[in-house]
N, C-alpha and C positions, 0 to 999 in steps of 0.2 A: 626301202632301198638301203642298203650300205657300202658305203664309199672307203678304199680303201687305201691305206699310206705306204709306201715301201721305200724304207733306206738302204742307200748301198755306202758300208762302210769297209774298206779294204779289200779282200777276198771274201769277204761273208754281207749275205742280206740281211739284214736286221728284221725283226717283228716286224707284221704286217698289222696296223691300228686299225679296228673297226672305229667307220665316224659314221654317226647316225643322223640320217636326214630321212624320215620316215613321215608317211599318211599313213590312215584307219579308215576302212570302209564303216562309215555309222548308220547301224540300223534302228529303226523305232517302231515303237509297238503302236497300230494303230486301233480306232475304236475295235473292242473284240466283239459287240454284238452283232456292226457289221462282216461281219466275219472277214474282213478284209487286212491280209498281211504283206510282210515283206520277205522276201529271202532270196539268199543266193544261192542259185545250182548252179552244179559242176558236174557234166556228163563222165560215165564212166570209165570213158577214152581217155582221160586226164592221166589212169593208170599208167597206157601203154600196151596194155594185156591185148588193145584191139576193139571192135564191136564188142555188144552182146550178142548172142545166137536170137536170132526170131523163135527159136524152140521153146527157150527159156529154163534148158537143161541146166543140171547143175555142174558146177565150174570147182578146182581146187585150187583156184589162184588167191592167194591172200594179198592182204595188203595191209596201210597204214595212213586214216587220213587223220590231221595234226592241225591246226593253229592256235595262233594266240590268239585269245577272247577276254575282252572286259564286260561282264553280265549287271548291267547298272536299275534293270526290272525285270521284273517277270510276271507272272498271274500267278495263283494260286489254284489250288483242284478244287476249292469252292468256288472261280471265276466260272460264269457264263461259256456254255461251249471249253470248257476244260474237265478233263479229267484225270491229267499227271502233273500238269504247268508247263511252262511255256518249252516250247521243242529248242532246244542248240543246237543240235546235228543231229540229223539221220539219214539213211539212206533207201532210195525206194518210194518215199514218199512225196512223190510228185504229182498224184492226183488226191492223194489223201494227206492233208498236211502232219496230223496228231497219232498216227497208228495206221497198220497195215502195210510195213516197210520189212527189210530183210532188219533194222532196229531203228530203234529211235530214240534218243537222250534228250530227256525232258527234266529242267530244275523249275521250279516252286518257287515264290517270291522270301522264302526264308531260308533257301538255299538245300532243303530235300530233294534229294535226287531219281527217279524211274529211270530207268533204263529196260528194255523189253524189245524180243523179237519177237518177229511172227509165222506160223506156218499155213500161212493164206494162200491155197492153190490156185484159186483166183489171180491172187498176182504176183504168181509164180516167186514166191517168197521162202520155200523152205521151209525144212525142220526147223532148222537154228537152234533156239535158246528160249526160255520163256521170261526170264529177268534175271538182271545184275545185283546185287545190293552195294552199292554205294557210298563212298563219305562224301556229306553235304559240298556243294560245291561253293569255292570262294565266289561274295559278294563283292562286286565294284574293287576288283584289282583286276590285272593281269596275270591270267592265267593260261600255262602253254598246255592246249588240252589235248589229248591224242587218244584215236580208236584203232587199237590193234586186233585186225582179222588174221587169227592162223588157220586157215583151211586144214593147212596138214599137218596140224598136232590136233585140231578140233578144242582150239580155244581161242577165247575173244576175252580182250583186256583194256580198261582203260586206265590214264593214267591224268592225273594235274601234277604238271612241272615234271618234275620226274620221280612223283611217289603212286606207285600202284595203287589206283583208288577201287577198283572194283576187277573182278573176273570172275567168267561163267565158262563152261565143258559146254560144248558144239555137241548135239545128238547125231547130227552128221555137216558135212562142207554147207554151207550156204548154198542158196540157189540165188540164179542172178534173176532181179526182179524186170522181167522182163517187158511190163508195161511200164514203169516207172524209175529209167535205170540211170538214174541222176542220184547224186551227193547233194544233200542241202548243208546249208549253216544261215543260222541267225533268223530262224525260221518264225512261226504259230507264237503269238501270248511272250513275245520278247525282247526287250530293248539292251542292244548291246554295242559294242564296237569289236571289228575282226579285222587281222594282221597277221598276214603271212601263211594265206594258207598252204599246207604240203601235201602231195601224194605221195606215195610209194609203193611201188612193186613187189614188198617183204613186208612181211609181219618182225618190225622193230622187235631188238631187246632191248631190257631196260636199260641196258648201258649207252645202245644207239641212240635212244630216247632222249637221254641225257646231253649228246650230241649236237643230238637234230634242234634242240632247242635253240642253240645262239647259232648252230655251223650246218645247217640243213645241207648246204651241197657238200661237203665232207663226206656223205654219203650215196655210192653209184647208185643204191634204189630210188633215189630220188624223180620222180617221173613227172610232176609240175610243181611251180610256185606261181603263187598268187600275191602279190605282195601291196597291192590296191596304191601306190602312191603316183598311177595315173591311171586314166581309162584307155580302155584300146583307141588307136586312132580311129578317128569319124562316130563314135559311141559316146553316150552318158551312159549306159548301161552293160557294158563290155569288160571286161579284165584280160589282160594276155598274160601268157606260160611266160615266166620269164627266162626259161631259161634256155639256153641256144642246141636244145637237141632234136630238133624237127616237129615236137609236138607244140601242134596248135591251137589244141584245146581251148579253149577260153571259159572262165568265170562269167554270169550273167546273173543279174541281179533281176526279179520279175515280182511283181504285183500278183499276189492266189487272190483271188476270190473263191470260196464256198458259195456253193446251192444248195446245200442244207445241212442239216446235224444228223446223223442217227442216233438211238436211242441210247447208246454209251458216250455219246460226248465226244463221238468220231467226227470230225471235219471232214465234209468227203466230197466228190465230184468239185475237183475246184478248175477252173479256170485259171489259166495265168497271163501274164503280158509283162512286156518287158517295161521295167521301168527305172528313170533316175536315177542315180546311185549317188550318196552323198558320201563325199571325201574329206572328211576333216583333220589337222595337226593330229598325231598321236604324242598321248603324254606316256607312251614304253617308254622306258629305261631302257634299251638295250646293250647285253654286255656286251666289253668289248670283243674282236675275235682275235687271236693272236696266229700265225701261218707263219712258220721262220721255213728260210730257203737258204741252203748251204751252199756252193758251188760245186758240193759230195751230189747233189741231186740234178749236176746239169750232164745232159747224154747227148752225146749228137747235136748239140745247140739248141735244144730244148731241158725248158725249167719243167723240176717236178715240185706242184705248192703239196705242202704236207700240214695238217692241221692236228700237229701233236704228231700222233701214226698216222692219221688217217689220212692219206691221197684226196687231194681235191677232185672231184668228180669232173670226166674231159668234159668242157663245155660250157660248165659252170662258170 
């Protein structure tokens, strides 16, 4: 959450101070033999774009999902039941924790990175990509991670903080994974903390990127935030959209269990349930944000906040 200051001095508003009073949803890696994890999905709806088709056609809608994550363990590809390391984010894989998503982003307990789609017709996954190559991702910091889908340039990019870590050329638009059509994070083989997560309706540039780090509603494609510093009313296991534009998507946190492994080290046929979510202090830094309001941006008796150039998004 950030709490914000506004001075009125003469004809002009002064800087708006970001103060930071923030919680981290904390994930932990449980035993991997039982094959029993944690993670939070986020239905696809989060976008805005709508359902998915029951067809399971493919779609050119791109997008941008983003948080900040501190990654404090992971497995490695010689753990039990692994064979990339532990999952961060992927999408699609909601029956299958470790592979068989439209991708999947898995770091290594040494910080080596996979990344890989898949074109599983089974579940309605897509041409896509076949893998990323990667710089290793940062250990036990704060890092603002972000997966940018362009459907319609036919490229997909990731980025930490705002340095392009990896990108791969799309063989054609994704398909939406129509059995499994959930965003995970903090998923299979990994102990972490996560804060703030974001959707978006656009395939970010890296300037927006840049942005969306400290000023996420700065930007109109902004379509959910998750910012975990409470749970939805009447839930331990619930997160709500915070932000005031009709979409009520919610965050939920669920217990996978597996019913078995197949022969590559795939997690598959799992079971979920909702479960606890633990919310603990986060030690982010967060910078601050700065929003100057002139009395040049008041029309009609309405303020316009501006974040540099950039318009605060209505609603925000």
């Amino acid at each position: 959450m950030r709490k914000f200051l506004l001075l009125l001095c003469g004809v002009m508003l002064m800087p708006v101070l970001a103060l930071a009073d923030n919680m981290a949803l904390h994930k932990t890696m449980s035993s991997l033999n039982a094959f029993t994890q944690y993670r939070l999905m986020i239905p696809y709806e989060a976008l805005g774009y709508g359902s998915i088709p029951a067809s399971g056609m493919a779609g050119d809608e791109s997008y941008t999902y983003a948080m900040w994550v501190k990654v404090t363990g992971a497995v490695s590809t010689s753990a039990t039941a692994s064979s990339q390391g532990g999952v961060l984010a992927s999408f699609g894989t909601m029956d299958h924790e470790n592979y068989n998503g439209n991708w999947v982003f898995c770091v290594q307990d040494n910080g080596k990175v996979t990344v890989s789609g898949h074109g599983d017709g089974q579940h309605g996954c897509g041409v896509g990509f076949s893998s990323i190559v990667c710089k290793n991702f940062p250990m036990n910091e704060w890092v603002y991670f972000a997966v940018v889908v362009d459907n319609a340039n036919l490229k997909v990019s990731v980025y930490y903080n705002d340095e392009l870590a990896g990108e791969a050329t799309l063989s054609s638009a994704m398909y939406y994974p129509w059995q499994d059509g959930k965003f995970q994070a903090g998923c299979y083989g990994l102990t972490c903390d996560l804060d703030e997560v974001q959707m978006y309706n656009a395939a970010l540039t890296a300037q927006q990127i840049s942005v969306a780090q400290n000023s996420p509603r700065a930007l109109s494609s902004l379509q959910a935030l998750y910012t975990f510093d409470e749970h939805a009313t009447g839930s331990s296991s619930a997160f709500d959209n915070v932000l005031a534009n009709g979409n009520t998507t919610q965050a939920q946190y669920y217990q996978s269990a597996a019913r078995w492994l197949d022969a590559g080290g795939g997690i598959i046929n799992c079971t979920n349930t909702l479960k606890d979510a633990e919310l603990i202090a986060s030690d982010r830094v967060i910078a601050p944000v700065e929003v100057t309001v002139t009395v040049a941006d008041v029309e009609n008796g309405s303020l316009v906040l501006k974040n540099g150039e950039e318009e605060v998004a209505s609603g925000a």
